[in-house]
C-alpha positions in Angstrom: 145.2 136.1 85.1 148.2 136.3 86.8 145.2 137.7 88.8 146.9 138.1 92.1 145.9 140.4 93.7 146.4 138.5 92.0 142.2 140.6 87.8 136.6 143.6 91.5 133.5 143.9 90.6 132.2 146.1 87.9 130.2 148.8 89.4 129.3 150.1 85.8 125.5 150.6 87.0 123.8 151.9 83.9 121.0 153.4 85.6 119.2 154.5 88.7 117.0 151.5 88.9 120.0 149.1 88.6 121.8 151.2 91.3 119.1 150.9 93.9 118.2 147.2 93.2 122.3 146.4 93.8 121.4 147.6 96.9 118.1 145.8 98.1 120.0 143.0 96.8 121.6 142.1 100.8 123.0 145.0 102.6 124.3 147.7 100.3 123.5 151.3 101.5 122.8 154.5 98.8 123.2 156.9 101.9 126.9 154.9 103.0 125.4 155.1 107.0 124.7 151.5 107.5 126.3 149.4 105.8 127.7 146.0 107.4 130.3 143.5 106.7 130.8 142.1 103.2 127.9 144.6 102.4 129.7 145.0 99.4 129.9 141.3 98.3 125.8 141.5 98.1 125.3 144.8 97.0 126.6 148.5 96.7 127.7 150.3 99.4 127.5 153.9 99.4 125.8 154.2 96.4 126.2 157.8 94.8 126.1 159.4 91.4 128.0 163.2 92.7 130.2 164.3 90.9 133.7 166.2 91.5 136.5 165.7 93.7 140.0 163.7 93.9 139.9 159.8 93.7 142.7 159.0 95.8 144.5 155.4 95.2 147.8 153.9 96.8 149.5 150.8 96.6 152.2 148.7 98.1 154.7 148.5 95.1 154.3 149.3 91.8 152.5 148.0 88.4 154.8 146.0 86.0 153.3 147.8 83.7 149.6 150.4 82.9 149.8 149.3 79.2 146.9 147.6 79.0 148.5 145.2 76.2 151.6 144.4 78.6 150.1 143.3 81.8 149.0 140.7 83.9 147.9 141.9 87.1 144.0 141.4 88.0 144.7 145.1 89.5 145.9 146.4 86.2 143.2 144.8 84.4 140.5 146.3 86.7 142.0 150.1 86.9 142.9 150.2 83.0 139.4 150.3 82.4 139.0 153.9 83.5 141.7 154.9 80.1 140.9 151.6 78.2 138.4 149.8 76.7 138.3 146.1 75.4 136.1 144.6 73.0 133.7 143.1 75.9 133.6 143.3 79.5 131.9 141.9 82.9 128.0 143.4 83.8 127.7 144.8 87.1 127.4 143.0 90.8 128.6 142.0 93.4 130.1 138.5 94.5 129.4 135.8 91.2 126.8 138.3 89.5 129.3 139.8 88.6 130.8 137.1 86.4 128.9 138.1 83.4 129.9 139.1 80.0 128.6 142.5 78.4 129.8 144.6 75.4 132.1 147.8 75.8 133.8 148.6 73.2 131.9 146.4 70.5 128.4 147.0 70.1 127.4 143.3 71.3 128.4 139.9 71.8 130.6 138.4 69.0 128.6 136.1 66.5 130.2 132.6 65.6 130.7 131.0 62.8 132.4 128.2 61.1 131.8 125.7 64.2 133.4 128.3 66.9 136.4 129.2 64.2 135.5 132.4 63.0 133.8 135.4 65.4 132.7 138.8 64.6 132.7 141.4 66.4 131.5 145.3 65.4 132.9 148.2 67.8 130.7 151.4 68.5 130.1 153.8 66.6 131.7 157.9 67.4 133.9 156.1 70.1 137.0 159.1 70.2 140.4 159.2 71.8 141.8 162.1 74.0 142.9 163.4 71.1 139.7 163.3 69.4 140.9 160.7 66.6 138.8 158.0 66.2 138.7 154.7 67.3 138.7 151.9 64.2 138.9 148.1 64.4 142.5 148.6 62.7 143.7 149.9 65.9 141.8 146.8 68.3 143.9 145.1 65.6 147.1 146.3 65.8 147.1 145.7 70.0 146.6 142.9 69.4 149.7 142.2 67.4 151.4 144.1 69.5 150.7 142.3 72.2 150.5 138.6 71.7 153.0 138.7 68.8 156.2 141.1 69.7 156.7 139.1 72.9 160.2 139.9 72.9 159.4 143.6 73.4 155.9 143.0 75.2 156.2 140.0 77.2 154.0 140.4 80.5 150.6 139.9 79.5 148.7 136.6 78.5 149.3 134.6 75.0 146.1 133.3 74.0 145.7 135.3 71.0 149.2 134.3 69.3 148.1 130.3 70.3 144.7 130.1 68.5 145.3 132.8 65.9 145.7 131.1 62.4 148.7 133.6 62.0 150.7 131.2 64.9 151.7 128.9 62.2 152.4 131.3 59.9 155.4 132.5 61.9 154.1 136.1 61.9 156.4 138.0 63.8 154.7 141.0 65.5 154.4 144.5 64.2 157.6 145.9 65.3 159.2 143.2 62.8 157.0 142.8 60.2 158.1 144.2 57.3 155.0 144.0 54.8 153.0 145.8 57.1 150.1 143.6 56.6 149.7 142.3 59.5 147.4 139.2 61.0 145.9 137.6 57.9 144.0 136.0 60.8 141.8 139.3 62.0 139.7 140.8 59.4 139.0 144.3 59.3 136.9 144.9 56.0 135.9 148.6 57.5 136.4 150.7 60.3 133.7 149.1 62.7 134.6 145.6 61.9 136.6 143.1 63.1 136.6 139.3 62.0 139.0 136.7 63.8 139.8 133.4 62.0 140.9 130.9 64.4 142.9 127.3 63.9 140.4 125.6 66.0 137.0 126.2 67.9 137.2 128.5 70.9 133.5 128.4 73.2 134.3 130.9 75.4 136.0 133.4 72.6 133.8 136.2 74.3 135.6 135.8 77.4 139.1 136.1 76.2 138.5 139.4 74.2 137.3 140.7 77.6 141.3 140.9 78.2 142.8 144.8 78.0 144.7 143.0 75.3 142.0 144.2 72.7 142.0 147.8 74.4 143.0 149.9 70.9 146.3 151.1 70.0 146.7 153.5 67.1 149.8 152.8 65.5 151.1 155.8 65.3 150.9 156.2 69.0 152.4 153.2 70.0 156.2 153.1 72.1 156.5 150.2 72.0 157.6 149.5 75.9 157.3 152.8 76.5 153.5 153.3 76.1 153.3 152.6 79.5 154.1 155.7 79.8 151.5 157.8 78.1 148.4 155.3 77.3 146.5 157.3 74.3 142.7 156.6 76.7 139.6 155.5 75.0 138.1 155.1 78.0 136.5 158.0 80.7 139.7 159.1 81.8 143.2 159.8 80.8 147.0 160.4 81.7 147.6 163.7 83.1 151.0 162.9 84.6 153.2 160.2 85.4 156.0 159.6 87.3 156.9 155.7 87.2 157.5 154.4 90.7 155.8 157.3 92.3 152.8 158.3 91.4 150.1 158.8 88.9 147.3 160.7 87.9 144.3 160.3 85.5 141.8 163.0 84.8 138.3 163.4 83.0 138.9 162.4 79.2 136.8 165.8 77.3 136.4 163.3 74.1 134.3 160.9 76.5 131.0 160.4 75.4 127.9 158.4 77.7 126.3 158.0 74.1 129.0 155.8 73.3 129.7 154.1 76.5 126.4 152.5 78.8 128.9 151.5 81.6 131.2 154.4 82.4 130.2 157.2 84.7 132.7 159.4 85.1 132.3 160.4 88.5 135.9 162.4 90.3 137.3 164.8 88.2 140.7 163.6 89.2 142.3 159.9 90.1 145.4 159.8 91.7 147.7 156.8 92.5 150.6 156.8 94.8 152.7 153.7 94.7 155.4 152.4 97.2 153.4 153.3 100.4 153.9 150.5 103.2 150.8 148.7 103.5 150.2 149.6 107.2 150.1 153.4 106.0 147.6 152.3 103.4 145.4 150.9 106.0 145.3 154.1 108.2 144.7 155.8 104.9 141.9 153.9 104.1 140.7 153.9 107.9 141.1 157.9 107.9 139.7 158.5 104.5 143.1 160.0 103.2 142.8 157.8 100.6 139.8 155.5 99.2 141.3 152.0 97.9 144.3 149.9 97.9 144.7 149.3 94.1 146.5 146.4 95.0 142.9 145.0 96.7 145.3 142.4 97.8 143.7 142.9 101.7 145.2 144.7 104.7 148.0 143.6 106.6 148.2 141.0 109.5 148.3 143.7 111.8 145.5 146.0 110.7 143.7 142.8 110.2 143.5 141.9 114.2 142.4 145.3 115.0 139.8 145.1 112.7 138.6 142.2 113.4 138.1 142.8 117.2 136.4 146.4 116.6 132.6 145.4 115.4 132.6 149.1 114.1 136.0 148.6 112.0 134.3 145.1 110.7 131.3 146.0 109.6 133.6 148.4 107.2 135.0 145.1 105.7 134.9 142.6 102.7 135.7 139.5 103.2 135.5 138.1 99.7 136.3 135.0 97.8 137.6 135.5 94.1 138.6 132.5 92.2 142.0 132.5 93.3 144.5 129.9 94.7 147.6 130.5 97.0 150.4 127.6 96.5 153.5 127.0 96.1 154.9 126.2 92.4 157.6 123.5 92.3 159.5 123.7 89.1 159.6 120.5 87.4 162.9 121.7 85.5 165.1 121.5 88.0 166.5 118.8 89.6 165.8 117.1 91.8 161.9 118.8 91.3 162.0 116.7 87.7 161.8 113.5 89.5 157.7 113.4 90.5 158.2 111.3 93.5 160.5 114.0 94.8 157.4 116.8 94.1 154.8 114.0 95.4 157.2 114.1 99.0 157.2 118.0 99.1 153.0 118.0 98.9 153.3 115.8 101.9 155.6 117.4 103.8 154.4 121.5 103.6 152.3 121.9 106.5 149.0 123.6 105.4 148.0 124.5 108.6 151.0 126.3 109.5 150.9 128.0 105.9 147.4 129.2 106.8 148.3 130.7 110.0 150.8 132.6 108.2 148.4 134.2 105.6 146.1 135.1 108.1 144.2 132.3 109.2 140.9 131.0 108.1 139.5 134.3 107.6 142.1 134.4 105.0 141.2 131.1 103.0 140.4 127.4 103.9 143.0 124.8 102.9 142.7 123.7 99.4 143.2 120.6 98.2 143.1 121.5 94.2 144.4 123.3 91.9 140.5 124.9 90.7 139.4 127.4 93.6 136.1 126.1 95.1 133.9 129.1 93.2 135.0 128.2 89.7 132.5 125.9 87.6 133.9 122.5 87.2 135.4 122.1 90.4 135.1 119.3 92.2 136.2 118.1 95.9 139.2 115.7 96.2 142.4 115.3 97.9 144.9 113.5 96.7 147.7 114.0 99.5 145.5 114.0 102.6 147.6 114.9 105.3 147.3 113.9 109.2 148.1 115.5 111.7 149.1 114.0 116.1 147.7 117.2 117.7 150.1 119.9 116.2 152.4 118.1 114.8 152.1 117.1 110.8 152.3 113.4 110.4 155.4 113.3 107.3 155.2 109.3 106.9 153.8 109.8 103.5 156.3 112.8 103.1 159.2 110.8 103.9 158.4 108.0 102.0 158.3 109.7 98.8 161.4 111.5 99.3 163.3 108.0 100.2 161.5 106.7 96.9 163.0 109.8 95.1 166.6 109.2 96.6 167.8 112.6 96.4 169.3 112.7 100.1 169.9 116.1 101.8 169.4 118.8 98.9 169.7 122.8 99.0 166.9 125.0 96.7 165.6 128.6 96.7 162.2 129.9 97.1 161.0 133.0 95.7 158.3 135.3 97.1 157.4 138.7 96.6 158.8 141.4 98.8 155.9 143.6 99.3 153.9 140.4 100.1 155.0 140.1 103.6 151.9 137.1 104.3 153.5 135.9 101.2 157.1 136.1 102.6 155.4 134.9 105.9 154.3 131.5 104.2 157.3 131.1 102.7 159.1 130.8 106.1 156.5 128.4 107.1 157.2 126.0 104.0 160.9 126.2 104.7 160.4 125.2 108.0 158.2 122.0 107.0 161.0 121.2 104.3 163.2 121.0 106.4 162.5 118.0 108.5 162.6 115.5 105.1 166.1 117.1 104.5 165.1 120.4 102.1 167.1 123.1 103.1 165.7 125.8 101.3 166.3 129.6 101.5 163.7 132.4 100.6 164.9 134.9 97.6 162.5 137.8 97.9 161.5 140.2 94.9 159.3 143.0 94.2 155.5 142.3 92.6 156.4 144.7 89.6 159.3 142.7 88.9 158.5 138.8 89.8 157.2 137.6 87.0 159.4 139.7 84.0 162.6 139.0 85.6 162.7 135.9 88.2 159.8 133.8 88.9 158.6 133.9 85.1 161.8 133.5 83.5 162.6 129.9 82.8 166.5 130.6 82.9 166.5 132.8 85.8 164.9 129.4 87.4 167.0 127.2 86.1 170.5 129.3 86.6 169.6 130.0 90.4 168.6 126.8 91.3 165.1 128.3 92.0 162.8 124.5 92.8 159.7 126.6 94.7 158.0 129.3 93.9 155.0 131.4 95.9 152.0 131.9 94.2 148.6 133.3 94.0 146.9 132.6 90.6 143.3 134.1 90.2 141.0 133.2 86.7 141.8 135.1 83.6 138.3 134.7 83.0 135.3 132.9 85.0 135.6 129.4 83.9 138.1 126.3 84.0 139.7 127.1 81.2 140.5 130.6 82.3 141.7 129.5 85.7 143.6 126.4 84.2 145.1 127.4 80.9 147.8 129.8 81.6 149.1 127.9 85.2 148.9 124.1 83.3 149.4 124.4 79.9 152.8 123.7 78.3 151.8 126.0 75.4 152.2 129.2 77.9 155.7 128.6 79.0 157.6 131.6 77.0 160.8 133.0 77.9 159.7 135.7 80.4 156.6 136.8 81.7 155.4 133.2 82.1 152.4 132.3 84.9 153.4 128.0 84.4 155.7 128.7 87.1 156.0 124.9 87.4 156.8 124.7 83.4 155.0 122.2 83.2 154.5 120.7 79.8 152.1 117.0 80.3 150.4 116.2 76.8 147.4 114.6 78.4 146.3 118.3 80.2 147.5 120.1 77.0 145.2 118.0 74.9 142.1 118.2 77.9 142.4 121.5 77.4 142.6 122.1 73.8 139.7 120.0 73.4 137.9 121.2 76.0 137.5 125.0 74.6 136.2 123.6 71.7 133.3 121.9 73.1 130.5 124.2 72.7 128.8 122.2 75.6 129.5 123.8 78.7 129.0 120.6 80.7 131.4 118.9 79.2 133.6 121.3 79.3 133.5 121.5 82.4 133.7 117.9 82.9 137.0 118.0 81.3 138.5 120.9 83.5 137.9 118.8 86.7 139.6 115.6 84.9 142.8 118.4 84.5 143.0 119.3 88.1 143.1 115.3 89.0 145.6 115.2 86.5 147.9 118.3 87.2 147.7 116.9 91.0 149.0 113.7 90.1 151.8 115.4 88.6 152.5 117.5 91.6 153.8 120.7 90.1 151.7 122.5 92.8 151.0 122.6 95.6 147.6 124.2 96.4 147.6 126.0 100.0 144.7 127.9 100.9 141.3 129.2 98.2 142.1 132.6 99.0 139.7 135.4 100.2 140.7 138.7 100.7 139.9 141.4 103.7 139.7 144.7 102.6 138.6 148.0 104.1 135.7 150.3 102.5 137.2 154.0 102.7 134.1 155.8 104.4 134.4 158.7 101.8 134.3 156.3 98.6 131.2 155.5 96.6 130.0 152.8 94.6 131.8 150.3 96.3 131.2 146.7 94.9 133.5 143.3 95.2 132.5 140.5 93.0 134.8 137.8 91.9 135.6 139.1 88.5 138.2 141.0 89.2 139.7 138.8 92.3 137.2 139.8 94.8 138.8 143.6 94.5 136.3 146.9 94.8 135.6 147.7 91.2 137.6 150.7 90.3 135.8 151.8 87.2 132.7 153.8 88.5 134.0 154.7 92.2 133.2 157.9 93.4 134.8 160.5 96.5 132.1 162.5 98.6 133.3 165.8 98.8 
């Protein structure tokens, strides 16, 4: 996912006995009184089943979008779950436990067929919207049409579905344009429980990818279209009470909820609230003070609350310090010149200094310097380095750097950098790569945009790029799902470069890694699969489109009054937001 912040681990405990053994499993606490740092990455802290009371949430910007079929955001994709449920989702635990698949909406895992082509999946039966209306396969249907195929009006999320669909060379045109009314010949739904997907070529890990919010249902008659953001019809525990975008929202209990129809979901606070735009230094007091119980961002705490928190053992021991799957770097855009030539992209992986970049995200404690494009807790990664870089005490050794950049003969040049503007360690890092430009003659200056923004309007828009002379962008990609292919397909493939909304920030299209990777997924051998996602990340670092800076880890602060605290690198190394609880 454009999981950047960053796409938590699922606290969906489904009894008492799996509650208690979370935390026996390395320093979780049920009674919330002794719980120690990263408690939460081995087990569940606070562990509670009470009922009642306001949820509180903030964040530092706002949500491109809380349509679960338009969005991108590892976040998103965690908090959705409380109004919307996909087809499958991740079990419970903390750190990599939580990693594995489980039904939600459909009754169990989908069954193959046809080689990997053809998968079938049956949703619960008596599973009711707010309204009370119930929930069909038509409608898991229909989002996704509305989502992979009406990119035009629905452009944010991921496009897997509209690449190995049938219906993709069909030139099926979405919902909002298609005439007939029929719909994907490619999804199957021969009653109102069923749903069968006809692909154009075996997909191994198809279980993973319907995990997405992208097959959360949509009744057609509900849907606005971009708008739907605004008032999500919930399948899920909880549902929109109010909204006002930019400010603040609030969810409360859904009545049509049922526990017979839903193992993972507890519905704990009767109300959820989210305020958005709060400077991140308020939302660490909050958190400190207990005025509110999670960042939803869960993109850590600022490098100020950071050092206060780090030399108080009492403020540590109320911190996770977790890895999840994500990589910070810098995406040069191989569109634009002189970024097209790859001995001018080989001279900027030289020249950035990654231990100055480092210092500005936060230091170690923040991530070790990567080398690769896979994170080191992703299957199939493998140690390498193929721009080592030397340093003569301090100073970055740019013979290599400068070498390169004589090789691409492009002189003194002038290119922008973007960064997101409520990301000041991103902004920070940024600074620091301008400053290491600089010295091979890169004069670079930093464009800064909001997170809800970034990706719809500048960084993942290809003409935006191109028109503003935009060579570098900042970055934090985190796995769509937990394997190679979900960490490497949306960042490396040529096939996800769209018009807007795009996460191949480098746009770059190199058949070899298209074809590793389409061949890879359909591999129903998952060492050789993996086997080929390590070959990619050689070969995406010979091209140099990125720059890998640090395998991020985040630090984030338990609220003392929250429950069922667990991070896990599913959702990013985030708290899991869908059975959290507030003591009263």
């Amino acid at each position: 996912m454009r999981r950047s912040a960053p796409v938590a681990a699922i606290a969906a405990i489904t009894s008492t006995g799996l509650l208690l053994a979370g935390c026996s499993g390395g320093g979780g606490s049920s009674s919330g009184g002794s719980a120690k740092a990263n408690a939460a990455t081995q087990g569940i802290v606070n562990a509670s089943d009470e009922k009642g009371g306001t949820l509180n949430y903030e964040m530092s910007d706002a949500p491109e979008s809380f349509d679960p079929g338009n969005t991108y955001y590892a976040f998103v994709y965690n908090f959705s779950r409380l109004y919307a449920r996909s087809l499958t989702t991740f079990k419970p635990g903390p750190g990599p436990k939580g990693n594995e698949l489980t039904p939600d909406l459909a009754e169990s895992m989908g069954k193959p067929s046809d080689g990997g082509k053809t998968w079938t999946y049956k949703i619960r039966k008596g599973v009711k919207y707010e309204d009370g209306s119930a929930v069909t396969s038509q409608d898991v249907k229909y989002a996704i049409e509305r989502s992979n195929f009406a990119r035009d009006t629905l452009s944010l999320g991921p496009n897997y579905f509209q690449q190995f669909l049938e219906d993709n060379e069909d030139g099926y045109k979405g919902p909002y344009k298609d005439k007939s009314k029929e719909g994907l010949k490619s999804i199957e739904t021969p009653d109102e429980q069923t749903l069968i997907f006809h692909l154009k070529k075996p997909f191994a890990e198809f279980d993973y990818l319907v995990s997405a919010p992208q097959t959360a249902p949509v009744p057609q008659a509900k849907d606005k279209g971009a708008d739907y953001t605004k008032s999500v019809l919930s399948s899920g525990s909880y549902k929109f009470e109010s909204y006002e975008e930019g400010k603040q929202l609030t969810l409360v209990r859904n009545p049509q909820w049922s526990a017979a129809t839903d193992p993972l979901r507890k519905q704990l606070p009767e109300k959820i609230t989210l305020k958005l735009k709060v400077a991140q230094s308020t939302i660490d007091k909050d958190l400190k003070s207990g005025a509110t119980n999670l960042d939803l961002a869960g993109k850590g705490v600022d490098a100020q609350t950071q050092a206060q928190l780090l030399t108080n053992s009492k403020d540590k021991d109320n911190t996770d310090n977790a890895l999840g799957q994500r990589l910070s770097y810098t995406a040069i855009n191989t569109q634009v010149k002189p970024f097209d030539n790859v001995e001018c992209r080989k001279a900027v992986e030289y020249a950035i200094d990654k231990k100055a970049v480092q210092t500005a995200l936060g230091g170690p404690i923040r991530g070790d310097i990567a080398s690769t494009v896979l994170p080191t807790d992703i299957d199939g990664y493998q140690k390498f380095d193929l721009y080592p870089q030397k340093y003569s005490g301090d100073a970055l050794d740019l013979t290599e750097a400068k070498k390169h950049w004589d090789a691409c003969g492009a002189g003194k040049i002038s290119t922008t950098i973007l960064a997101r503007s409520d990301r000041q360690e991103e902004v920070d890092a940024a600074t620091s790569v301008i400053d290491s430009l600089k010295k091979i003659g890169i004069n670079a200056k930093i464009q800064q945009y909001p997170s809800s923004k970034y990706f719809s309007d500048y960084a993942g828009v290809p003409e935006f790029t191109k028109q503003n002379n935009v060579g570098l962008m900042m970055m934090q990609w985190g796995a769509d799902f937990p394997t190679g292919y979900g960490y490497l397909q949306q960042i490396l493939n040529g096939k996800a470069i769209g018009t807007s909304g795009i996460s191949n920030l480098s746009q770059l299209d190199n058949p070899e890694i298209n074809n590793l990777l389409d061949t890879a997924i359909a591999n129903t051998d998952k060492a050789a699969r993996e086997k080929a996602y390590a070959e990619v990340d050689k070969k995406a670092m010979e091209q140099a489109a990125i720059v890998p800076l640090t395998y991020f880890k985040v630090l984030n602060y338990r609220s003392p009054k929250a429950t069922n605290l667990v991070s896990t690198s599913a959702y990013s190394g985030q708290y899991d937001y869908l059975n959290v609880g507030v003591k009263k």
